[in-house]
C-alpha angles and dihedrals in degrees: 000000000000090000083067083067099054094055108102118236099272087055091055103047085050087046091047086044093048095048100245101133136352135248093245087054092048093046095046085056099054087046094062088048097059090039088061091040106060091114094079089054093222089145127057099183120016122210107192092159106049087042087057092051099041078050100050086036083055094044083051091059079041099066090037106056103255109100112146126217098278095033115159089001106142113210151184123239124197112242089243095080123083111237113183128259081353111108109249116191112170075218102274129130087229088068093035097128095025117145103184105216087211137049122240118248096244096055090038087061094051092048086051089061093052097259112160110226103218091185141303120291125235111249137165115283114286090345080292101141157056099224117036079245090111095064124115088225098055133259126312108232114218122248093232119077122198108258105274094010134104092192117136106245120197115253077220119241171355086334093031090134090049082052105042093045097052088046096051090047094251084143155327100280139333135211113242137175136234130198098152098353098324086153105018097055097052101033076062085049098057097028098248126117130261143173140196100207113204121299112275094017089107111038111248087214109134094002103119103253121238106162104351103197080053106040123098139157135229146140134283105203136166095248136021081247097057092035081066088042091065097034091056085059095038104054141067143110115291128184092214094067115057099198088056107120114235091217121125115259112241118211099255092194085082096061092054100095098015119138116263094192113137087022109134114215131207124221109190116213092203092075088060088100125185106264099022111153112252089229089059079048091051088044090056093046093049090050084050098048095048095051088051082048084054098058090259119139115232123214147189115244136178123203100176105182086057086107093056094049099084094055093031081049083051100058104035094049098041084050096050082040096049086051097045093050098046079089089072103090110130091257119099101014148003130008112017112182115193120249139166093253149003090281096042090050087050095045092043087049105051097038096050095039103041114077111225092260087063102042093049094050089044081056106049085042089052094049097051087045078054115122087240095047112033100100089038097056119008101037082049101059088044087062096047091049076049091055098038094051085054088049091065092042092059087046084052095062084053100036147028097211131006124225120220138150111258103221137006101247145352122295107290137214120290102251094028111105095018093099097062118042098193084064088050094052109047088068090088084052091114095036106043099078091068095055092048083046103037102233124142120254134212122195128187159160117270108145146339126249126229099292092056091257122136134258137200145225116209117200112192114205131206110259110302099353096111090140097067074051086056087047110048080033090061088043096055088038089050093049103036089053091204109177100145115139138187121269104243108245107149 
């Protein structure tokens, strides 16, 4: 049965469809495969149970009549979103023990559709991360190896474990996050697609906040097709959460294979950065070159205030980030460490509970928030995310979608980059304009680099058009042919 787990999400729900198999067949397949695969650590809890009976209970509405649009489907779901009566943790000691009472929007929608959890997914803490190395539970190895190496190389973060899972065929799809490339950069990193729709189209209720006017949740799926799959069923409009947006759901599967003839496409001159492999350049050119092939018209752009988006990204999110996580106590939930009074528990609390990631970026939030620094620092960056978003609404009178890289480089070796957090952190250097500007991002495969590891194209859309992002992202799919896998080695 371990074929069932290599269909992508799409093959399932026809075979499904077709009665080839059944949804408890296909989940008990997926099953076994995580259960081999927890060497990669790409789950963090396993539930094996509750995922058999969602499965027999969707073969039931099945039989019936009644299968939903994700019916049978199992899936992944990133330990950031509160699942109920099923411990979430956002990885952090402080939530260890943590059993949310309520289910989170995005996976309520999922279960709604019929979709099957087959556990929650390893991530950096608090989405705090580029690599899945900050989490309490440990770091998520990537299914891909360099050719004639055995290192450990890292699936990327936050949602390394979403991405590594979907890669290794641990299942169909998985929800993700993404605050400055949470899902783009590691779905680059495992050769699997991802996108960051725009900011308010999934509703952000019951997903653990780390800088709320940045965070936003998607899919991380094996194919465009699947990725808009997922995204029909994610998002909607939902009164909990005030920055939803009240706007209808298309259904995004009918932009993948759409022409893109007569779409003109921005290249923005900006993301050729100083020290860029020339295989991530070649990458660019070829996705160039197969859009013009395409029928597509290529065009010029400038987004100036591109070299001010990564620090102005490190002082709005760490200050978002430095007010969310003042909740955490000791008081009402999670980790409670003893002390001899109400400052020591706090201080206890927060010092044994928090990793070092998230205390430095609580720190540095905490210091541009400061009385003294506030209009140095944060109302600065306010004013640069001003200037970038106009940036991309002058590009949008040019242009109808923009073509980037997705990350600097391959995936790299765990333990790598941990010691020096600017390295670390340049990795969102190419994602995080869209988050301070709220645009929908695509990332996927489109070739591997010398070492036989994979590479990704990233297409940024225009507010809530991620249909025209489905569209140029099926073109470049279609035309790149990329089908490479990882050898199974784990």
């Amino acid at each position: 049965m371990s074929a069932l787990t290599k269909l992508t999400l799409k093959g399932a729900l026809d075979g499904l469809a077709a009665k080839d198999f059944t949804s408890v067949e296909l989940t008990r397949a997926h099953i076994d495969a995580v259960e081999a695969a927890r060497g990669l650590n790409a789950y963090i809890l396993e539930t094996p149970e509750q995922a058999l009976d969602m499965a027999a209970a969707s073969d039931e509405r099945r039989a019936k009549g009644e299968a939903g649009p994700l019916d049978g489907a199992p899936l992944g779901v990133k330990d950031l979103f509160c699942t109920k009566g099923v411990r979430t943790t956002a990885c952090s000691k402080i939530l260890e023990n943590f059993v949310p009472a309520y289910e989170s929007t995005v996976t309520s929608n999922l279960w709604r559709d019929g979709a099957v959890m087959l556990g929650k997914l390893n991530l950096d803490q608090f989405a705090m991360g580029s690599s899945n190395e900050t989490s309490y539970f440990g770091p998520v190895t990537n299914p891909w190896r360099a050719k004639d190496s055995n290192k450990a190389l890292t699936p990327g973060g936050s949602s390394g474990g979403s991405a590594a899972a979907v890669a290794a065929d641990l299942c169909l799809g998985a929800t993700a996050t993404d605050t400055g490339g949470s899902i783009r950069q590691p779905a680059a990193f495992t050769g699997t697609v991802g996108i960051k729709p725009t900011y308010g189209r999934c509703s952000r209720w019951g997903v653990v906040a780390f800088a709320s006017s940045l965070d936003q949740a998607g899919p991380i799926a094996k194919t465009v097709e699947d990725a808009a799959l997922l995204l029909n069923s994610m998002a909607g409009h939902d009164p909990k959460d005030s920055t939803s947006l009240d706007v209808a759901t298309p259904d995004f599967t009918q932009f993948v294979g759409k022409s893109v003839k007569g779409l003109r496409i921005g290249v923005p001159k900006e993301y050729r950065v100083d020290g860029m492999p020339a295989e991530i350049q070649k990458l660019w050119d070829d996705g160039v070159a197969w859009l013009k092939e395409a029928g597509c018209e290529i065009v010029e752009i400038s987004l100036p205030h591109t070299k001010y988006a990564l620090p102005a990204y490190y002082i709005v999110a760490p200050a978002e980030a430095s007010s969310n996580l003042a909740r955490y106590d000791g008081m009402r939930y999670g980790l409670r460490e003893e002390g001899a009074n109400l400052a020591e528990i706090y201080e206890n609390t927060r010092a044994s509970g928090f990793g070092d990631e998230v205390k430095r970026r609580i720190l540095i939030g905490t210091y541009v928030l400061s009385a003294g620094y506030y209009d140095a620092y944060y109302l600065k960056a306010l004013k640069v995310r001003r200037r970038i978003a106009e940036d991309f609404d002058n590009a949008w009178t040019k242009v109808d979608a923009i073509l980037t890289p997705t990350a600097p480089s391959a995936a790299f070796g765990l333990g790598e980059n941990s010691s020096d957090p600017i390295a670390m952190y340049l990795n969102d250097v190419f994602t995080v304009t869209t988050n301070l500007a709220g645009l929908p991002g695509l990332s996927l495969p489109a070739g591997l680099d010398a070492n036989g590891l994979p590479l990704g194209l990233q297409i940024i859309g225009k507010p809530l058009d991620e249909g025209t992002v489905f569209s140029v992202a099926g073109a470049i799919e279609k035309a790149a042919g990329f089908t490479a896998k990882a050898d199974k080695w784990w």
